[in-house]
C-alpha positions as CSV (number, residue, x, y, z in Angstrom):
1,X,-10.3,15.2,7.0
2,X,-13.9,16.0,5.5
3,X,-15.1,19.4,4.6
4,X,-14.0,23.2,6.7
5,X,-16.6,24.8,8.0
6,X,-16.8,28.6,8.1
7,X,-19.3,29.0,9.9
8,X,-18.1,27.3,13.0
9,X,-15.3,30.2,12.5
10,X,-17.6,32.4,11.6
11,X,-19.6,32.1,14.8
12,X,-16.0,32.2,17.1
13,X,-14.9,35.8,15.5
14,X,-18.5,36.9,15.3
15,X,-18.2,37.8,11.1
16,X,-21.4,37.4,9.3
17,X,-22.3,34.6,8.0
18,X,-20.6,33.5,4.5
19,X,-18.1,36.5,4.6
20,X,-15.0,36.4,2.6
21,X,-13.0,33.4,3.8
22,X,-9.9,31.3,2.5
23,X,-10.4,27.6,2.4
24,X,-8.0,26.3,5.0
25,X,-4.2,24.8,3.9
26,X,-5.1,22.0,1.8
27,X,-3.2,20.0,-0.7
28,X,-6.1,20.8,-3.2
29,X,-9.6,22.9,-3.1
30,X,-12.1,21.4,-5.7
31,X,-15.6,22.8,-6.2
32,X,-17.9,21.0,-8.4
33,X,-20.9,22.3,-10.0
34,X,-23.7,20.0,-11.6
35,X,-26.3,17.3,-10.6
36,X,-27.1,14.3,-10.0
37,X,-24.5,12.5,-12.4
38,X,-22.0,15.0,-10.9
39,X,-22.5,13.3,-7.5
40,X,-21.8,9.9,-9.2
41,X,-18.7,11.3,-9.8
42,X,-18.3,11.6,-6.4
43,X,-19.0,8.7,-5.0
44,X,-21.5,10.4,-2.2
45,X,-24.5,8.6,-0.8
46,X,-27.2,7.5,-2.9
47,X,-30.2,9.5,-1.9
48,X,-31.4,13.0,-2.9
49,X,-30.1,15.6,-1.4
50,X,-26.6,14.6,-1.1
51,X,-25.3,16.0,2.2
52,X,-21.7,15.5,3.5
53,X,-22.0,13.3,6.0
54,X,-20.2,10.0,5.0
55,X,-16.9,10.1,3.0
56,X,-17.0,11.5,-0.5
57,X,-14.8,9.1,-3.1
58,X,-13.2,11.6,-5.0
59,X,-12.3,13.4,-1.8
60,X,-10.7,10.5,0.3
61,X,-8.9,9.2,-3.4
62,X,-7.5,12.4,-3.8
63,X,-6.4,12.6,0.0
64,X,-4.8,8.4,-0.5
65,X,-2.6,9.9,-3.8
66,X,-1.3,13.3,-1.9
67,X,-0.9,11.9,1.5
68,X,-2.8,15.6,2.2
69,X,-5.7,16.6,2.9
70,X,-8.0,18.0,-0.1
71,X,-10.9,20.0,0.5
72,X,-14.0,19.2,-2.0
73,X,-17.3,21.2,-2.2
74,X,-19.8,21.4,-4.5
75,X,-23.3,23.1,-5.6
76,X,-25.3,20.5,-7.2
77,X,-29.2,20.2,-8.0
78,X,-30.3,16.8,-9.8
79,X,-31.5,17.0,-13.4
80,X,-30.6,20.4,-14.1
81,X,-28.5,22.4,-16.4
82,X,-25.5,24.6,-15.8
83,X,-27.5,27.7,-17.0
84,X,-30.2,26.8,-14.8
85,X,-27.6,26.3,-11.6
86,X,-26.5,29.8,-12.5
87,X,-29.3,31.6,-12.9
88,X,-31.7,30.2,-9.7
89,X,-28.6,29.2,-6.9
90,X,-31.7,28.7,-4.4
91,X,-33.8,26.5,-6.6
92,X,-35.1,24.2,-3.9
93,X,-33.4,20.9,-3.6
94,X,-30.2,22.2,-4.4
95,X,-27.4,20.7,-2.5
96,X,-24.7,22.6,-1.2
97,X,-21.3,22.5,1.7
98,X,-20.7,24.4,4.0
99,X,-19.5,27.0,1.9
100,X,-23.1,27.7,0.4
101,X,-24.1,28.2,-3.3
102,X,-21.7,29.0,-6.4
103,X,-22.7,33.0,-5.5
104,X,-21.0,32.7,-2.2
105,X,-18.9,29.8,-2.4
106,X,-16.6,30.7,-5.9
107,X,-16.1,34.3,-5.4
108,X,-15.3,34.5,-2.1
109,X,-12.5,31.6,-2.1
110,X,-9.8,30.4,-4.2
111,X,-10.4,27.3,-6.0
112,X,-7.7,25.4,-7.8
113,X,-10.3,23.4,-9.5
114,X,-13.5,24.3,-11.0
115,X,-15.5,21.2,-12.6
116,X,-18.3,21.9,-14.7
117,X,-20.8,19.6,-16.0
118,X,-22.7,19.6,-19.2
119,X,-26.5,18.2,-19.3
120,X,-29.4,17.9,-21.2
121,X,-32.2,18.4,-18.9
122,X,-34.7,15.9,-19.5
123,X,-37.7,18.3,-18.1
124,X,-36.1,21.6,-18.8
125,X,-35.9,23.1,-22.1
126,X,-32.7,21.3,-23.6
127,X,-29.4,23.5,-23.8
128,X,-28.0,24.9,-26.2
129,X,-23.7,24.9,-26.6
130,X,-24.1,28.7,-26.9
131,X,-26.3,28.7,-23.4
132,X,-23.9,26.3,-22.2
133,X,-20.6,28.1,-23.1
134,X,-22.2,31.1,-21.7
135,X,-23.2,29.7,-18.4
136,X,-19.2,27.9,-17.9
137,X,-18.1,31.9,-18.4
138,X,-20.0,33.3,-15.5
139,X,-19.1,30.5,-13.5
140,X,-15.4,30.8,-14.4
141,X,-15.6,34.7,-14.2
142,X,-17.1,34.1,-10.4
143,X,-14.1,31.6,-10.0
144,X,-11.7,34.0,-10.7
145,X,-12.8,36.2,-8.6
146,X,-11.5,34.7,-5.4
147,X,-9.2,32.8,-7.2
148,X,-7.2,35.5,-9.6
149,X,-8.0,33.7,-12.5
150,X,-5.4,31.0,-11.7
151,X,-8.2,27.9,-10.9
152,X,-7.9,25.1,-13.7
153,X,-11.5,24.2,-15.3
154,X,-12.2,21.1,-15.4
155,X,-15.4,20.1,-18.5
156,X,-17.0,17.4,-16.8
157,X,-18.8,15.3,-19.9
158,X,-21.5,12.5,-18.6
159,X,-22.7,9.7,-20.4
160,X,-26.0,8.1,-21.9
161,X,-27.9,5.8,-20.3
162,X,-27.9,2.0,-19.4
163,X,-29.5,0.9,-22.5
164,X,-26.7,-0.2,-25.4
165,X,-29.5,1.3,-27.6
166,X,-28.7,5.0,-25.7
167,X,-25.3,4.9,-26.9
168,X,-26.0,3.9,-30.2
169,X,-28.8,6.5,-30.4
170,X,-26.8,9.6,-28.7
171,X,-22.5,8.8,-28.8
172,X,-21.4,8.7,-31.6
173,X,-23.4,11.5,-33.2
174,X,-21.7,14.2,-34.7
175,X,-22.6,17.5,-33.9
176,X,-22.3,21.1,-35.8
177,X,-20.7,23.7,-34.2
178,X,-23.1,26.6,-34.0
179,X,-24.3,28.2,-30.8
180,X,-28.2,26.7,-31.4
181,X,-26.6,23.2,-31.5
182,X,-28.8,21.2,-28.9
183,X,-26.7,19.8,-25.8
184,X,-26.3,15.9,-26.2
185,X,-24.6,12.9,-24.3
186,X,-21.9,12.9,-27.3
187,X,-18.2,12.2,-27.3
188,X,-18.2,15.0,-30.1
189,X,-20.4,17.2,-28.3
190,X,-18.2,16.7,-25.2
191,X,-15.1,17.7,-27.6
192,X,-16.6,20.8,-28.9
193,X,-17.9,21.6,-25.7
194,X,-14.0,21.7,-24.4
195,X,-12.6,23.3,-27.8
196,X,-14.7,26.3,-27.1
197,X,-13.7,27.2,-23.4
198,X,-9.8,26.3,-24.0
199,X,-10.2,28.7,-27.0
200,X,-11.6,31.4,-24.0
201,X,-9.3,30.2,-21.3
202,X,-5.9,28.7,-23.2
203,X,-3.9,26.3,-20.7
204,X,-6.3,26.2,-18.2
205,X,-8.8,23.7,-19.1
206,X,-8.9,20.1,-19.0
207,X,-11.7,17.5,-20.3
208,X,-13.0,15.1,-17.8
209,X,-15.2,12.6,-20.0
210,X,-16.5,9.9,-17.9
211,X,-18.0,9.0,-20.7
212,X,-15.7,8.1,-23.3
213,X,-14.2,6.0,-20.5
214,X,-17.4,4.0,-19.6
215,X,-18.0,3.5,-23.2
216,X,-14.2,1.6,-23.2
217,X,-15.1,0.0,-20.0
218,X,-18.7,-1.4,-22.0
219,X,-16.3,-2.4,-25.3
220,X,-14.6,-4.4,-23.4
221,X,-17.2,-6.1,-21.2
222,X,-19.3,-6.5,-24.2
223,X,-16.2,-8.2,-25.7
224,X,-15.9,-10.6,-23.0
225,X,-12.3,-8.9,-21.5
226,X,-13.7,-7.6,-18.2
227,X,-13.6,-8.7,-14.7
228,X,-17.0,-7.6,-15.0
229,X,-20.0,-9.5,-16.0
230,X,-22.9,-7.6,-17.4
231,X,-22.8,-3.8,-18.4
232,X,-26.0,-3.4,-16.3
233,X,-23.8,-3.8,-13.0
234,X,-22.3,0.2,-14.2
235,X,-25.6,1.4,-13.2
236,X,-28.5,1.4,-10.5
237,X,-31.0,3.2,-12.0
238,X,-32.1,3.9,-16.4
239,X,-28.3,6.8,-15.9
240,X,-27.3,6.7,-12.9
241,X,-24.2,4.9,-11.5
242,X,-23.6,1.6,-9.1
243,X,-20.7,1.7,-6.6
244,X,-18.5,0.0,-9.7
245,X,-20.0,3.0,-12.1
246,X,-19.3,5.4,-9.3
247,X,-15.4,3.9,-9.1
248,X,-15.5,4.6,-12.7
249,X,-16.5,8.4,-12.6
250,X,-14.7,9.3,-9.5
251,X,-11.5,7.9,-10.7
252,X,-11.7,9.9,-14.3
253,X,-11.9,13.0,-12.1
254,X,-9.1,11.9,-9.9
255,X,-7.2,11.0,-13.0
256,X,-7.9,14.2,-14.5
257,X,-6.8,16.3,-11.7
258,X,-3.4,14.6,-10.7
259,X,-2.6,14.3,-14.7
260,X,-1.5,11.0,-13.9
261,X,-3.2,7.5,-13.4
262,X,-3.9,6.0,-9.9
263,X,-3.7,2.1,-10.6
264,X,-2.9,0.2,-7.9
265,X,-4.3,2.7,-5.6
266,X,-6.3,0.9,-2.6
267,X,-10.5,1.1,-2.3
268,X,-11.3,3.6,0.9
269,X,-13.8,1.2,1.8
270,X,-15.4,4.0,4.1
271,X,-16.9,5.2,1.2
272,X,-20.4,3.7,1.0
273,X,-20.8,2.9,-2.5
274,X,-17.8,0.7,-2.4
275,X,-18.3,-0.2,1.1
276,X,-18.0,-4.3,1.1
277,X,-16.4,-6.0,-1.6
278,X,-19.9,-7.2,-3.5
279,X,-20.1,-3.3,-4.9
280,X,-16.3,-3.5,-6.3
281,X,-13.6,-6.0,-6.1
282,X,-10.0,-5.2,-6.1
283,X,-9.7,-7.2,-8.9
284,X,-12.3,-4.8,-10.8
285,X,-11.1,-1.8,-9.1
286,X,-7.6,-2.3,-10.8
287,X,-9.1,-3.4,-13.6
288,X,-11.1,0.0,-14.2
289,X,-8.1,1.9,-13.5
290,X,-6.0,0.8,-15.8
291,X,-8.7,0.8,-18.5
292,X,-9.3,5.0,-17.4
293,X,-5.9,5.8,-17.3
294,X,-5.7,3.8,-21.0
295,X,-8.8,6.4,-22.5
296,X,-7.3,9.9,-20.7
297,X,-3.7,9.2,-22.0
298,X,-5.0,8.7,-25.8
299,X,-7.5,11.6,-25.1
300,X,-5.5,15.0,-25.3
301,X,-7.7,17.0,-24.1
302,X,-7.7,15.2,-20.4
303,X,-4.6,17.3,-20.1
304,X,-2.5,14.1,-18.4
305,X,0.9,14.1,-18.8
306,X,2.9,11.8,-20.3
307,X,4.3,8.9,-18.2
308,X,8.3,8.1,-18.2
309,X,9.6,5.4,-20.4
310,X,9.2,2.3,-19.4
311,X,6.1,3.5,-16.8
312,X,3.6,1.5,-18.7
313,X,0.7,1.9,-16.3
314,X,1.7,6.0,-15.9
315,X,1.5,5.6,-11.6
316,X,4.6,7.4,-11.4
317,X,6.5,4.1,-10.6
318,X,9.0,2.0,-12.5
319,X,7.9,-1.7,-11.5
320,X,7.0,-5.0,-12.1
321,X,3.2,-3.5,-12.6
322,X,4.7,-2.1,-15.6
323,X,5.5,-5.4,-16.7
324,X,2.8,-7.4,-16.3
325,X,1.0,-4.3,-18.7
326,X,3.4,-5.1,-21.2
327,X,2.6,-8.7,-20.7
328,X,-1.3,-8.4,-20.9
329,X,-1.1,-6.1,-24.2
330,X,2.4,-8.0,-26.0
331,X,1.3,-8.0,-29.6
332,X,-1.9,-6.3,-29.6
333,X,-1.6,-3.1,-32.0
334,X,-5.0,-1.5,-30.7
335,X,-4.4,-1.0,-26.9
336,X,-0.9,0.3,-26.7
337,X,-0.5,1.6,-23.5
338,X,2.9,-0.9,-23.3
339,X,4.0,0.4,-26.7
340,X,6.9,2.4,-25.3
341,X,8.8,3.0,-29.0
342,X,5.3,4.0,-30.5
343,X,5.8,1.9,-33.6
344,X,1.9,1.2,-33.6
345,X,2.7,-2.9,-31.5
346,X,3.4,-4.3,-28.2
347,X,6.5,-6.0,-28.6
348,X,9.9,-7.4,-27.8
349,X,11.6,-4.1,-27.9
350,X,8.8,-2.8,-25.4
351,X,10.1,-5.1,-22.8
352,X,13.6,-3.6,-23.2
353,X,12.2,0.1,-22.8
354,X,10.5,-0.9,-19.7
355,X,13.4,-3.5,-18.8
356,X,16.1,-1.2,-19.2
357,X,14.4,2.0,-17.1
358,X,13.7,-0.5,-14.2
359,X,17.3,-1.5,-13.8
360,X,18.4,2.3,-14.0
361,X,15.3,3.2,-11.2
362,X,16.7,-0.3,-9.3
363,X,19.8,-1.2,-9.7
364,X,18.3,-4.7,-10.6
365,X,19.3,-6.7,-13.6
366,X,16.4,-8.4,-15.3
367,X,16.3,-11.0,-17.8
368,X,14.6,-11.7,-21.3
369,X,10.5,-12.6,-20.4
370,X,11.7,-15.7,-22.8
371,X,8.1,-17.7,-22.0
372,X,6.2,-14.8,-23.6
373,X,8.3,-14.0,-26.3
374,X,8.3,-18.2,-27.3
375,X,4.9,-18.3,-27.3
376,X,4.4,-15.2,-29.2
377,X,7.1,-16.3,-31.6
378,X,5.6,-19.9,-31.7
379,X,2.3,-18.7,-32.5
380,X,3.6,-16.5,-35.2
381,X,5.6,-19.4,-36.9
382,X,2.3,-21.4,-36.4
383,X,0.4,-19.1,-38.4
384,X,2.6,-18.1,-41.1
385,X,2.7,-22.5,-41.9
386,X,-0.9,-23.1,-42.1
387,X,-1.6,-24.8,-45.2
388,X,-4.1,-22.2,-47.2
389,X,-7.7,-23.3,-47.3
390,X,-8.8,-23.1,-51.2
């Protein structure tokens, strides 16, 4: 089901145009406010103005993981700040559903999540974090309007561009926390960005950082452990996002959202950035899920929840997907998403948390993984026996 439209209603029982109206019965009603990098997150087409008339990917994802229907709009105007947004909702080229601009659109309806991205301009004047904090409050305020103060916020932090020499230049700056502190493509600025609205709005806010999951997603490319050749196949453009960039945005949102991971969730391949399998492969597709489901869990301001014991890849499901996790990560002591007794290593005892949770979700007895723990054994006897080199 793609967007409700009021004002087909509207035009039925003769109310003006963008009167007070309740989004329809939907398993979830997201509105997202931002630009062109918000529409990455998306998944929408790839021209300017972004118009819903093909299937939106964090619409139809959401819909594949609730078996519902979920109801996304947004208000959206590329390369443009939040304070901007508020302050000129008419700005020309701003892009907008049915349910018009943030003035119409977030007071007049109840929204159970608000996403808000933060942007330095590159024509504007850059942003401050006071401007910005200021700017997420009138938006929340008009939120709660319509929604009684009840809608979860949702900090939507982007990313720097393609070049290797962006992120070393803008990531992993540090920031000072005063209100003239300039708005940058950090993973600190992106904390403190989220520390000051949970301090305003306690339990209700949750940190979407596409970033700090593409910068994994680069590590590991860079590293030679991806399905994916070259960092340059993340983007199209000097910032913005391919269909497999795209995959990776939308699905931090989705993540984000259902507190839980989607791996092994299926492509929509209606959706045109991922439309034929030379934009995304399963293989890849899986691939980025697990590695986003891997950031948001050791990030606690994503808000996700904690998987079950022995649910490895945090789907919800105790399975044999949990066990080939534990496989690909046994003895690694940096990515522990299989280290289910939190002793800081993927090991043997890992394989009984996950082995003994299966059989009480199953009824299925399952033996020792022998082969793996041989070879790790062998390899550890192999090591400890090397002759020293003086």
């Amino acid at each position: 089901m793609r967007l409700f439209r009021p004002s087909l209603l509207m035009l039925l029982v003769g109310v003006a145009q963008f009167a007070e109206l309740t989004p329809p019965l939907m398993a979830l009603n997201v509105f997202q406010v931002g630009n062109s990098l918000t529409a990455d997150s998306m998944a929408n087409s790839s021209y300017v103005p972004w118009e819903p008339r093909f299937p939106i990917g964090t619409e139809v994802m959401l819909e594949a993981a609730l078996g519902q229907p979920v109801n996304l709009a947004y208000h959206m105007r590329g390369n443009t700040t939040l304070d901007y947004l508020w302050q000129n909702p008419t700005a020309p080229d701003t892009s907008v559903t049915s349910y018009g601009n943030h003035t119409v659109a977030l007071p007049n309806n109840s929204w159970d999540y608000l996403t808000l991205q933060t942007f330095p301009s590159i024509f504007d004047p850059i942003p401050t974090l006071g401007q910005e904090v200021a700017a997420m409050q009138n938006f929340i305020a008009a939120a709660d309007v319509g929604g009684g103060g009840a809608t979860k916020i949702i900090v939507y932090g982007p990313w720097p561009g393609s070049a290797e020499t962006e992120w070393t230049r803008q990531w992993n700056n540090p920031v000072i926390d005063a209100a003239e502190t300039e708005t940058i493509n950090s993973a600190a600025y992106q904390n403190l960005l989220y520390d000051k609205i949970d301090a305003l709005y306690p339990g209700r806010v949750q940190l979407a950082s596409a970033g700090k999951v593409l910068r994994k997603v680069r590590d590991l490319i860079l590293a030679g452990q991806a399905p994916i050749a070259s960092t340059n196949s993340l983007y199209r453009d000097l910032i913005h996002m391919s269909g497999l960039g795209r995959f990776v945005a939308s699905t931090t949102i989705q993540d984000v959202i259902l507190q839980r991971s989607t791996v092994g969730q299926s492509i929509d391949r209606t959706v045109p950035s991922w439309s034929t399998s030379t934009d995304i492969t399963d293989e890849q597709a899986a691939w980025i899920q697990l590695v986003t489901w891997e950031v948001l869990l050791a990030d606690e301001r994503s808000g996700v929840l904690a998987p079950a014991a022995g649910d490895y890849d945090g789907n919800g499901v105790i399975d044999a997907g949990d066990y080939d996790v534990w496989a690909t990560f046994f003895g690694s002591t940096t990515r522990l998403l299989a280290d289910g007794d939190h002793n800081g290593v993927v090991d043997s005892a890992d394989y009984t948390i996950w082995r003994d949770a299966f059989t009480a979700a199953t009824a299925v007895t399952v033996p020792e993984p022998a082969a793996v723990i041989l070879i790790a054994v062998l390899g550890a006897s192999f090591v400890a026996r090397r002759p020293r080199v003086r």
